[in-house]
C-alpha positions in Angstrom: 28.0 13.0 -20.9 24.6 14.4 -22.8 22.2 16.3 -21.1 18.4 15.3 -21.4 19.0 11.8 -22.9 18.9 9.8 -19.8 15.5 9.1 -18.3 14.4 10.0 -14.5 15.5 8.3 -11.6 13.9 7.5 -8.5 16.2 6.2 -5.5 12.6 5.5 -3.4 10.8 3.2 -6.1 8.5 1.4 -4.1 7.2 -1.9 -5.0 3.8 -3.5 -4.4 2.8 -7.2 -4.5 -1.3 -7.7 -3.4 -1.9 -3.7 -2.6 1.0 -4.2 0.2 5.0 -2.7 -0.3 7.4 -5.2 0.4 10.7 -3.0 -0.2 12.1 0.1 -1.4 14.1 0.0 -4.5 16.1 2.4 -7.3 14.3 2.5 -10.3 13.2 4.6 -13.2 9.8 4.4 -12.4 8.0 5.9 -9.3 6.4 2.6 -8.3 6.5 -1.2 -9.9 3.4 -3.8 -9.2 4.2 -7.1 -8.8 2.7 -10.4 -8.9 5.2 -12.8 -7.5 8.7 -11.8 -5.2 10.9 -13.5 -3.6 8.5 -13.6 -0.6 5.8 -15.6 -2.3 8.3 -17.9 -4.7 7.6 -21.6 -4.0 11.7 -22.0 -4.3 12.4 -19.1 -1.5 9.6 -20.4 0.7 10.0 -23.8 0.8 6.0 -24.1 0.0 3.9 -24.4 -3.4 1.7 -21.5 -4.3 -0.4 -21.6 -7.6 -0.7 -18.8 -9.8 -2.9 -18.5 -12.8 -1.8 -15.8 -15.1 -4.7 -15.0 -17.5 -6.8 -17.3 -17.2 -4.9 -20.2 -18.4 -6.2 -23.0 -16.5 -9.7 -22.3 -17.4 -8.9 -22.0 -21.3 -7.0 -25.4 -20.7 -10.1 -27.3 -18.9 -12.9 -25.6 -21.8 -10.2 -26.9 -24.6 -10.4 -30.5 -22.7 -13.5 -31.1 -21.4 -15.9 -33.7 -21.9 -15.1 -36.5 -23.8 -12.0 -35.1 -25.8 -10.1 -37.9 -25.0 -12.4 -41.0 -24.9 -11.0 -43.2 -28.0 -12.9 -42.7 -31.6 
């Protein structure tokens, strides 16, 4: 096997959802942020959650408000 070729890796990754850990993993980074685990998935907890990623909703309502669809 090569020396120097593989990258760094951390057996005590921690990984963050909202500021808070939620488990210790083995990664190649020191630390991962995430925005949804399986804590927080509507199809592990049985509940619906919404998440807006970027603004999406809001470009969607601008695109399609006011009278967009009213007949011409």
């Amino acid at each position: 096997m090569k020396d120097k070729i593989h990258p760094k890796y951390y057996p005590s990754c921690q990984v963050f959802h909202n500021g808070q850990v939620v488990m210790t993993v083995g990664a190649t980074t020191p630390e991962l942020h995430v925005e949804v685990w399986s804590g927080t998935h509507p199809f592990f907890t049985g509940k619906q959650t919404f998440v807006d990623a970027a603004g999406r909703v809001e470009k969607f309502q601008r695109k399609y408000a006011g009278n967009y669809f009213a007949k011409k």
